[in-house]
mmCIF file as Biopython writes it, N, C-alpha, C and O atoms, coordinates in Angstrom:
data_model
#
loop_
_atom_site.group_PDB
_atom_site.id
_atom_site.type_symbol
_atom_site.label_atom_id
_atom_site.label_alt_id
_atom_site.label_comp_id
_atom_site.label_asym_id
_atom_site.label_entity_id
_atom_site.label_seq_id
_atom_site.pdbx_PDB_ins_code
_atom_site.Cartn_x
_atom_site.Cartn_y
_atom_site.Cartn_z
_atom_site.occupancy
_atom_site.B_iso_or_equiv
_atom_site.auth_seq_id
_atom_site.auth_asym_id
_atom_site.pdbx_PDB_model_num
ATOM 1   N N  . UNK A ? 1  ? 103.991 176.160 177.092 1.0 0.0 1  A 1 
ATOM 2   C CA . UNK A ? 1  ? 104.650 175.259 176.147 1.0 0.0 1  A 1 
ATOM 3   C C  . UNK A ? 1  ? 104.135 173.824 176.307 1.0 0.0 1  A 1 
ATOM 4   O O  . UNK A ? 1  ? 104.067 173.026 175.372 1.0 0.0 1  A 1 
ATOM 5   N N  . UNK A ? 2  ? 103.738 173.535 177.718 1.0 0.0 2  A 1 
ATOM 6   C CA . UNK A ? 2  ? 103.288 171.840 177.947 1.0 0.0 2  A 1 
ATOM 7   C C  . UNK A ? 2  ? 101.924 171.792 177.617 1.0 0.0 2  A 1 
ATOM 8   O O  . UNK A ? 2  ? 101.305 170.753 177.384 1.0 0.0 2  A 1 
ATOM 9   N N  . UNK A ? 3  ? 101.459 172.939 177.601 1.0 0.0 3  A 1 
ATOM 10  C CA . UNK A ? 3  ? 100.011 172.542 177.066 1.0 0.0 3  A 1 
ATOM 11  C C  . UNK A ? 3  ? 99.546  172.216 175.571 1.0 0.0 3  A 1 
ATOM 12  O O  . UNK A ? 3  ? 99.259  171.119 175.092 1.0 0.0 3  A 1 
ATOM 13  N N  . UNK A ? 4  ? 99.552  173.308 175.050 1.0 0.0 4  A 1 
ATOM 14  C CA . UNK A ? 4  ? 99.852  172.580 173.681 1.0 0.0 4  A 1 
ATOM 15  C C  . UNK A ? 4  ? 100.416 171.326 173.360 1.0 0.0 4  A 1 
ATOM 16  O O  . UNK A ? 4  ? 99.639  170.485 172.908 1.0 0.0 4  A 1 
ATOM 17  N N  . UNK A ? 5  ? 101.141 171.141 173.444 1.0 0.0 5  A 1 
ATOM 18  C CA . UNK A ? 5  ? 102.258 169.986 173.092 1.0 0.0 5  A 1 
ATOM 19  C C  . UNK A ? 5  ? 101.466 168.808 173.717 1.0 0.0 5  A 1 
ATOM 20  O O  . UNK A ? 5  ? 101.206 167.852 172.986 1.0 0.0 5  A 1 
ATOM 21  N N  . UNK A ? 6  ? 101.004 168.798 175.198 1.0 0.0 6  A 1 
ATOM 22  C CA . UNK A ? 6  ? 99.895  167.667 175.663 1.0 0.0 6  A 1 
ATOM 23  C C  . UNK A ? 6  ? 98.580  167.418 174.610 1.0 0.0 6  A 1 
ATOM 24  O O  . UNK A ? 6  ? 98.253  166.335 174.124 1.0 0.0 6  A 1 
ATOM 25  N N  . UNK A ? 7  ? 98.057  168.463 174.443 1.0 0.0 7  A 1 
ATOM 26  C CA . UNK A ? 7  ? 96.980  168.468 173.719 1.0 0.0 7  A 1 
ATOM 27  C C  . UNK A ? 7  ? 96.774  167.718 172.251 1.0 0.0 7  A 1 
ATOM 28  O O  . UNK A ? 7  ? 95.999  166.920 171.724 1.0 0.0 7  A 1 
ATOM 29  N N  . UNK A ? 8  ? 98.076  168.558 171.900 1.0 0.0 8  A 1 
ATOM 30  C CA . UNK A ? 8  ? 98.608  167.248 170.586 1.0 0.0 8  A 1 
ATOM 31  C C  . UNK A ? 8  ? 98.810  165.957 170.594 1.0 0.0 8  A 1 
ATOM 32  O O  . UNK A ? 8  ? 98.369  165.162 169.764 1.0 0.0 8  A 1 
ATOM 33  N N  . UNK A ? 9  ? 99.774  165.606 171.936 1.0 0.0 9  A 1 
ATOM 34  C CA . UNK A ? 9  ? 99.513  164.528 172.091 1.0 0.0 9  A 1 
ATOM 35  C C  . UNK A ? 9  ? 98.378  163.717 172.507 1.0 0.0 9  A 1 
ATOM 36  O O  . UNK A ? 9  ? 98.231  162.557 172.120 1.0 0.0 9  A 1 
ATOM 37  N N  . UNK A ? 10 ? 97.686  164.232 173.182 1.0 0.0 10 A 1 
ATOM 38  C CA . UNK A ? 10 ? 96.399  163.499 173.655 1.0 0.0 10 A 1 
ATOM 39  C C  . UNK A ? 10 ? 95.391  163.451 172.460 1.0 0.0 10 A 1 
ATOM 40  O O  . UNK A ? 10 ? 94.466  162.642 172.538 1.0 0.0 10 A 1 
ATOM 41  N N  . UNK A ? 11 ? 95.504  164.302 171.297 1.0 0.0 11 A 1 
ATOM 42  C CA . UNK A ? 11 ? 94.544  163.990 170.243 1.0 0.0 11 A 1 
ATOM 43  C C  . UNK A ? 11 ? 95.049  162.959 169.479 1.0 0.0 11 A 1 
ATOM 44  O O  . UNK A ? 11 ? 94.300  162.051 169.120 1.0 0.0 11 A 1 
ATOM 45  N N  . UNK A ? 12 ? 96.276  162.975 169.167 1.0 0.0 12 A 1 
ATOM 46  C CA . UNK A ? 12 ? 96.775  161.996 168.126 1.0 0.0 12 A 1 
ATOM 47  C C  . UNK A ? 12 ? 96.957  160.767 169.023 1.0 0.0 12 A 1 
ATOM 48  O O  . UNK A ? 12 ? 97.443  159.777 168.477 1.0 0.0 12 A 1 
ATOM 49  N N  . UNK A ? 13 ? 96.549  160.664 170.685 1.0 0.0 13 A 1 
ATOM 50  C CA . UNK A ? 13 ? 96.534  159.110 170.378 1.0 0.0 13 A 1 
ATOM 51  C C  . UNK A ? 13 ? 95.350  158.621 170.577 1.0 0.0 13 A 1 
ATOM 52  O O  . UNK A ? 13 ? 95.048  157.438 170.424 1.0 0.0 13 A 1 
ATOM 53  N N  . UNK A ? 14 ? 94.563  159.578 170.958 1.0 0.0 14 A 1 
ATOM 54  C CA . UNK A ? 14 ? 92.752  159.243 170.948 1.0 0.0 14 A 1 
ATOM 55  C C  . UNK A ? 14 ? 92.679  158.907 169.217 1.0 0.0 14 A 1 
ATOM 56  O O  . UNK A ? 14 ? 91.961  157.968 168.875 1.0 0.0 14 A 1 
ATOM 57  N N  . UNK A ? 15 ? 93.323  159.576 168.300 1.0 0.0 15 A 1 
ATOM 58  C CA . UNK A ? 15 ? 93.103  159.209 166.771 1.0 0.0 15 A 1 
ATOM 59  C C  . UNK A ? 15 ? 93.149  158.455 166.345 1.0 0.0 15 A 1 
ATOM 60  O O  . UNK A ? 15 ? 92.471  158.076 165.390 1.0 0.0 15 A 1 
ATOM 61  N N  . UNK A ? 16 ? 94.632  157.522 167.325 1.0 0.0 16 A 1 
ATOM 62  C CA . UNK A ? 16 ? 95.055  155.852 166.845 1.0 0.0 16 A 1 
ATOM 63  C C  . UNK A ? 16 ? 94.450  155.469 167.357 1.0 0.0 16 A 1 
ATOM 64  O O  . UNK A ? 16 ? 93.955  154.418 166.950 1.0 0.0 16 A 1 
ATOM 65  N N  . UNK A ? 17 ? 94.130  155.884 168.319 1.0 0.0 17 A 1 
ATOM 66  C CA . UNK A ? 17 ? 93.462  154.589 169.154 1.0 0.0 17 A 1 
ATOM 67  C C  . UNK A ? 17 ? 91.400  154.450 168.343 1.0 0.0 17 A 1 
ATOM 68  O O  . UNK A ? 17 ? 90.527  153.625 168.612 1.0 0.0 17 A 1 
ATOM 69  N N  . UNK A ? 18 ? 91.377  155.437 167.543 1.0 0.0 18 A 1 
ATOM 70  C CA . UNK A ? 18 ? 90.011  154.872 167.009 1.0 0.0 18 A 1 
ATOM 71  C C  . UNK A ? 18 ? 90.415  154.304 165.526 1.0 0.0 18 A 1 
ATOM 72  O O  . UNK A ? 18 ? 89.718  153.601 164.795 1.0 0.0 18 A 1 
ATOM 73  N N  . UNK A ? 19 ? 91.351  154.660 165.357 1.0 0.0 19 A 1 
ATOM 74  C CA . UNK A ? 19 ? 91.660  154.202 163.983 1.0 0.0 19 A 1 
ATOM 75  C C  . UNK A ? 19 ? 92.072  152.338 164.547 1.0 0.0 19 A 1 
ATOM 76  O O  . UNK A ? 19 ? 91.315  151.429 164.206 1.0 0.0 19 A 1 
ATOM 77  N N  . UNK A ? 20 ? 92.706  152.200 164.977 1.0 0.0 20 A 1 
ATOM 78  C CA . UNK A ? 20 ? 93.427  150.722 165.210 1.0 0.0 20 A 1 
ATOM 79  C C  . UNK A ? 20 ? 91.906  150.043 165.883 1.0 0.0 20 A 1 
ATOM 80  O O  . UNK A ? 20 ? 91.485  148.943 165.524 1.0 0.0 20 A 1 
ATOM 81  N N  . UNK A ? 21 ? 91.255  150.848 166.828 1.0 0.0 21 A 1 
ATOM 82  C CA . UNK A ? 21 ? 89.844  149.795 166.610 1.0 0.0 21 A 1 
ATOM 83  C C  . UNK A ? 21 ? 88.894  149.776 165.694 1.0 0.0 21 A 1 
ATOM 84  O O  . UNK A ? 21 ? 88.089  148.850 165.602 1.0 0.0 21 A 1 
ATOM 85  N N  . UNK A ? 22 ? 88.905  150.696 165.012 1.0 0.0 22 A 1 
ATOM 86  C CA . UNK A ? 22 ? 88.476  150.563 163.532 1.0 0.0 22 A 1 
ATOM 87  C C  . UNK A ? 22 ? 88.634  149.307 162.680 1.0 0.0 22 A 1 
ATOM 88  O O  . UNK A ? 22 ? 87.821  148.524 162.189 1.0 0.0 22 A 1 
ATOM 89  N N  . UNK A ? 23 ? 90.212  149.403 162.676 1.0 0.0 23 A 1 
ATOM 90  C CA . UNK A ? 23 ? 90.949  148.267 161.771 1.0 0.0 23 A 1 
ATOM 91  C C  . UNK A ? 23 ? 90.333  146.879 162.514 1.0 0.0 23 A 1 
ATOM 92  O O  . UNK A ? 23 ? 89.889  145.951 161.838 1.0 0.0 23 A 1 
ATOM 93  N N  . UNK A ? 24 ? 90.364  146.852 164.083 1.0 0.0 24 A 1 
ATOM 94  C CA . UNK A ? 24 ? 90.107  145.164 164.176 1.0 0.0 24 A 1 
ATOM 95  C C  . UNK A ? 24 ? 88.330  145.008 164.261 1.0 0.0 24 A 1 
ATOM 96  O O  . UNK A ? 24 ? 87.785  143.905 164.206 1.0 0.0 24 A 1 
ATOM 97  N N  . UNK A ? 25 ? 87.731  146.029 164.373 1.0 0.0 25 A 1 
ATOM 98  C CA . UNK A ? 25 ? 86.507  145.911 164.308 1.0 0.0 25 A 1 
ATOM 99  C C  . UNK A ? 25 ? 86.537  145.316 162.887 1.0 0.0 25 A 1 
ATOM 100 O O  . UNK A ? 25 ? 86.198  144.139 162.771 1.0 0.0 25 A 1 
ATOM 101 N N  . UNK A ? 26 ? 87.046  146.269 161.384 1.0 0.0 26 A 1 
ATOM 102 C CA . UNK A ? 26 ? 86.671  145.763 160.339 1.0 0.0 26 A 1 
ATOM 103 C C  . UNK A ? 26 ? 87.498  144.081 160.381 1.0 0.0 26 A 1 
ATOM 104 O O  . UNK A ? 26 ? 86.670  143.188 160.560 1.0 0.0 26 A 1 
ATOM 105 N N  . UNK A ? 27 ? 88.580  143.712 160.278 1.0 0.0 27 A 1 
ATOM 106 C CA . UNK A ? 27 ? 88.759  142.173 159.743 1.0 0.0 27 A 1 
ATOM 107 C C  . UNK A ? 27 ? 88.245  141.226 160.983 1.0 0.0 27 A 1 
ATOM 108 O O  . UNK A ? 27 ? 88.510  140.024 160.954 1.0 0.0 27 A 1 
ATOM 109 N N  . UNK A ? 28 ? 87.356  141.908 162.291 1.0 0.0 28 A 1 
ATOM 110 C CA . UNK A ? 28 ? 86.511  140.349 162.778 1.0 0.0 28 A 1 
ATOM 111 C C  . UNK A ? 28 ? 86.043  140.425 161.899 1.0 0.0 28 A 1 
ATOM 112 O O  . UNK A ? 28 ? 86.316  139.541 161.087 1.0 0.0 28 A 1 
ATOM 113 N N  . UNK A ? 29 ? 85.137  141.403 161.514 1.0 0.0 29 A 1 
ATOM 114 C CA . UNK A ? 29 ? 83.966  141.152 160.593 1.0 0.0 29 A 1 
ATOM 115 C C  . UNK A ? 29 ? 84.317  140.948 159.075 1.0 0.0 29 A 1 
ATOM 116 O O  . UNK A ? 29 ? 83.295  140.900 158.389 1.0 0.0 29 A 1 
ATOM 117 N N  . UNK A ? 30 ? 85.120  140.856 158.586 1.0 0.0 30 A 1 
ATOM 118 C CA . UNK A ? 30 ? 85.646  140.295 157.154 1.0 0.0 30 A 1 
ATOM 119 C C  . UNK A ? 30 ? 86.304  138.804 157.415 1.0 0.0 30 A 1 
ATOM 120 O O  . UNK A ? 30 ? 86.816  138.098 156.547 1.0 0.0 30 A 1 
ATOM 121 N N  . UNK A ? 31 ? 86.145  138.436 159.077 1.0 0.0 31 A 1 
ATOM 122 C CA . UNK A ? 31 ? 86.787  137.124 159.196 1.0 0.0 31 A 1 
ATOM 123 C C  . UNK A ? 31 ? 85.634  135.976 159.186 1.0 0.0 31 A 1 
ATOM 124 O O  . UNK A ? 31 ? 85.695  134.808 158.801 1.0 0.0 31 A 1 
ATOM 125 N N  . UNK A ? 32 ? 84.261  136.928 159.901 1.0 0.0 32 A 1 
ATOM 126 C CA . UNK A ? 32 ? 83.258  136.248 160.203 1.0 0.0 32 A 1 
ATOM 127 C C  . UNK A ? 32 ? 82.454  135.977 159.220 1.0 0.0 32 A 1 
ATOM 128 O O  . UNK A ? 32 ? 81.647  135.048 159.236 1.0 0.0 32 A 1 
ATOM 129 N N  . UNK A ? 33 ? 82.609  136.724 158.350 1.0 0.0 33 A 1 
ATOM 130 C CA . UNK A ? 33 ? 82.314  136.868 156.987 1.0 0.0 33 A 1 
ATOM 131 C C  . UNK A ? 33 ? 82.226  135.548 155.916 1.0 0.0 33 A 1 
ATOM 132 O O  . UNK A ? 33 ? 81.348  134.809 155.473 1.0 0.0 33 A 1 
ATOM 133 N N  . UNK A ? 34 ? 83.753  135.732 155.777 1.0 0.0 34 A 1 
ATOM 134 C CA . UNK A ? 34 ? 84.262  134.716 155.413 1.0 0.0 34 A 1 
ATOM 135 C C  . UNK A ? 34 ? 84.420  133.159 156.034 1.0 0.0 34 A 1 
ATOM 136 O O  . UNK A ? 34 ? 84.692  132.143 155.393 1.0 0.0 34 A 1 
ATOM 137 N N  . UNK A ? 35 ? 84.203  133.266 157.273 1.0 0.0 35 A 1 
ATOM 138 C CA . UNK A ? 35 ? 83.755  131.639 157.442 1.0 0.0 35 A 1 
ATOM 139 C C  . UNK A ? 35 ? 82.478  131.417 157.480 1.0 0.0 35 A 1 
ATOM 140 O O  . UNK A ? 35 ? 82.062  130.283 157.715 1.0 0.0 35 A 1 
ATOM 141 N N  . UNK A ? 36 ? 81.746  132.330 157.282 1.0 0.0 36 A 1 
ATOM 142 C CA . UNK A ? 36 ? 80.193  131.739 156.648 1.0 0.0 36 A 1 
ATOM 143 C C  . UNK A ? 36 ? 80.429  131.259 155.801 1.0 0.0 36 A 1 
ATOM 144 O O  . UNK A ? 36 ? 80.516  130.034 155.882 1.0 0.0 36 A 1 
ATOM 145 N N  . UNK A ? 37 ? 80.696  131.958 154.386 1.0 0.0 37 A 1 
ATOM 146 C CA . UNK A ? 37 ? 80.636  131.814 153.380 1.0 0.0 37 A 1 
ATOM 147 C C  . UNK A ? 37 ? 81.571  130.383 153.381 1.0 0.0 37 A 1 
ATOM 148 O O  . UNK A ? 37 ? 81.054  129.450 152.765 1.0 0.0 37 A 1 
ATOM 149 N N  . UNK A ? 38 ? 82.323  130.235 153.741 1.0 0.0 38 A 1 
ATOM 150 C CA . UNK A ? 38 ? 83.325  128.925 153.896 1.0 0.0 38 A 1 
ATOM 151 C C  . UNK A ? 38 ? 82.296  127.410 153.920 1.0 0.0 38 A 1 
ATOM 152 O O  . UNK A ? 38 ? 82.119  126.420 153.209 1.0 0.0 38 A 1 
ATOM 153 N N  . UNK A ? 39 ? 81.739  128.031 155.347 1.0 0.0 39 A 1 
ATOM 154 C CA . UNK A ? 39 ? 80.745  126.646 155.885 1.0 0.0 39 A 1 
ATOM 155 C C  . UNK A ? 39 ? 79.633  126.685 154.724 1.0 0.0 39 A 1 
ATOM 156 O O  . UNK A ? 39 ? 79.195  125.589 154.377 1.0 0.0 39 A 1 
ATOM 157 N N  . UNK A ? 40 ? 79.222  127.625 154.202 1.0 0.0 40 A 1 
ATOM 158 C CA . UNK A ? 40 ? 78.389  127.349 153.111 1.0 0.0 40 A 1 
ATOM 159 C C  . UNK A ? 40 ? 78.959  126.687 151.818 1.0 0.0 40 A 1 
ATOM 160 O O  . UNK A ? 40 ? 78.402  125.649 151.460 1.0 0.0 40 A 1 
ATOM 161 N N  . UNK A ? 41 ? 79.776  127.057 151.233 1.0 0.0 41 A 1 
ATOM 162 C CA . UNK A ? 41 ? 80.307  126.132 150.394 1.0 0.0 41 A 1 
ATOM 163 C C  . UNK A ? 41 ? 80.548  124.905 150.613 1.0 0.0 41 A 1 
ATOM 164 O O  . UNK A ? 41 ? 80.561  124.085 149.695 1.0 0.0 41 A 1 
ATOM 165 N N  . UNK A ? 42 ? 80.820  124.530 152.104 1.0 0.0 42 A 1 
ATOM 166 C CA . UNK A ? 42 ? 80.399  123.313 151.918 1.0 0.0 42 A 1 
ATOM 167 C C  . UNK A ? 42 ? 79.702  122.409 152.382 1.0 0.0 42 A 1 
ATOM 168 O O  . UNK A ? 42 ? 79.841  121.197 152.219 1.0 0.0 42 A 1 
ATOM 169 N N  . UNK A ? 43 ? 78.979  122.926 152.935 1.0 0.0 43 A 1 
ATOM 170 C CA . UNK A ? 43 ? 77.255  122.618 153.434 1.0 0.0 43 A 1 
ATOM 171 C C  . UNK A ? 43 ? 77.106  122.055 151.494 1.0 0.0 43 A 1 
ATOM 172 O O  . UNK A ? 43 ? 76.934  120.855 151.276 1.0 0.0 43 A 1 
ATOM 173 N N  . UNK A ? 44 ? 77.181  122.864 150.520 1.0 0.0 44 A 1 
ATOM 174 C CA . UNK A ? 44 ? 76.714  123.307 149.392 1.0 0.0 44 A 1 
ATOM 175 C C  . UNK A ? 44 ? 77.538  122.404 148.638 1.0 0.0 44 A 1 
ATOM 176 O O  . UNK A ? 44 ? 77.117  122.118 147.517 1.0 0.0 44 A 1 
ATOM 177 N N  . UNK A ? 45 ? 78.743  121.838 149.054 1.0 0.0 45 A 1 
ATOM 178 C CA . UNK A ? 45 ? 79.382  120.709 148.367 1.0 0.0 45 A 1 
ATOM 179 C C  . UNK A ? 45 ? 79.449  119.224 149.198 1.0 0.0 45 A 1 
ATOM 180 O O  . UNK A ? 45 ? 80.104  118.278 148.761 1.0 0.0 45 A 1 
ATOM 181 N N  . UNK A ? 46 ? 78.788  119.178 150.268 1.0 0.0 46 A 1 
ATOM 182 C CA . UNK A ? 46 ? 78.448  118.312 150.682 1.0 0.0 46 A 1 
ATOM 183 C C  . UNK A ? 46 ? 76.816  117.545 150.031 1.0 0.0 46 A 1 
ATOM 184 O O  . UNK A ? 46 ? 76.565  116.376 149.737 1.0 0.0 46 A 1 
ATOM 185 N N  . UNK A ? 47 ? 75.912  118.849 149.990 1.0 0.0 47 A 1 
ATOM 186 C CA . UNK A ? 47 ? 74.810  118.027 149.277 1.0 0.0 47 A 1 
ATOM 187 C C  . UNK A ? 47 ? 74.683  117.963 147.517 1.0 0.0 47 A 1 
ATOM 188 O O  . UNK A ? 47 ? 73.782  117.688 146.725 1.0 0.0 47 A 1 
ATOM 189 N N  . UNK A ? 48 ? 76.176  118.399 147.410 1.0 0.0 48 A 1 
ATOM 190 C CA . UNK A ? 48 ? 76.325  117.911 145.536 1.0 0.0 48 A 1 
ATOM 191 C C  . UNK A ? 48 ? 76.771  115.976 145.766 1.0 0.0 48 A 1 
ATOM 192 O O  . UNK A ? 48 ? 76.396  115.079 145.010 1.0 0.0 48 A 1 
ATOM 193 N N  . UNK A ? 49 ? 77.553  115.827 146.894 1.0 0.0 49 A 1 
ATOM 194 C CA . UNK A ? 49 ? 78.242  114.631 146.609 1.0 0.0 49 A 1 
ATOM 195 C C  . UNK A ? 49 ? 77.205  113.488 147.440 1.0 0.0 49 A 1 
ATOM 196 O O  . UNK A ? 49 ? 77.360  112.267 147.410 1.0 0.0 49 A 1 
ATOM 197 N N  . UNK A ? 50 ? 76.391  114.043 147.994 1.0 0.0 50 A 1 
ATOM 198 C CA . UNK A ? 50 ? 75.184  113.043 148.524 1.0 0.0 50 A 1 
ATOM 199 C C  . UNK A ? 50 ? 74.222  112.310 147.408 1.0 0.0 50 A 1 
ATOM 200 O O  . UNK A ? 50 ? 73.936  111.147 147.123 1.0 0.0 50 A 1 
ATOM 201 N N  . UNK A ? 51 ? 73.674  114.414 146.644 1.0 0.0 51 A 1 
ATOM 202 C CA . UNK A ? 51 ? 72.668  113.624 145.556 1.0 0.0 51 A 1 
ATOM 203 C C  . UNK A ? 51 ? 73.419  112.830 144.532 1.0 0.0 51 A 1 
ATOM 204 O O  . UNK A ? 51 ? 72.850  111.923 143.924 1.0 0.0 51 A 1 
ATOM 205 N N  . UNK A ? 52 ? 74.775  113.159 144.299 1.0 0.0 52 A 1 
ATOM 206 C CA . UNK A ? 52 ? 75.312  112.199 142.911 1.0 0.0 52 A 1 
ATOM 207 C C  . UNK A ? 52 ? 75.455  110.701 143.453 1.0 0.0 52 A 1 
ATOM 208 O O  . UNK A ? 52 ? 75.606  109.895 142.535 1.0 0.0 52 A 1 
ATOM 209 N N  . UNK A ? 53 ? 75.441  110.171 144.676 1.0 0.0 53 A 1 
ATOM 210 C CA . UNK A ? 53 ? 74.823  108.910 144.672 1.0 0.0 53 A 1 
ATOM 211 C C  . UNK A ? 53 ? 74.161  107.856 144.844 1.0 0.0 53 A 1 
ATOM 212 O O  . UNK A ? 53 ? 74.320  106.897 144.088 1.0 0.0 53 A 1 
#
């Protein structure tokens, strides 16, 4: 009876446990992402307000 029942448990938390590093693997990288793109915009609005004067 304990075996089974271990086994289940030991798969379903090896499951979360790749799923939940899944999840923070993906939003570093949708974080890192996005502060490129951040610093570029305004890298990119910094040399609009240079050349206008």
């Amino acid at each position: 009876m304990e075996g089974p029942f271990l086994n289940i448990l030991a798969i379903s938390a090896l499951v979360l446990l790749v799923a939940v590093t899944g999840g923070v693997i993906y939003l570093t990288l949708m974080e890192w992402r996005d502060r490129r793109l951040r610093e570029q915009e305004k890298r990119e609005m910094r040399r609009k307000t240079t050349k206008q004067r």
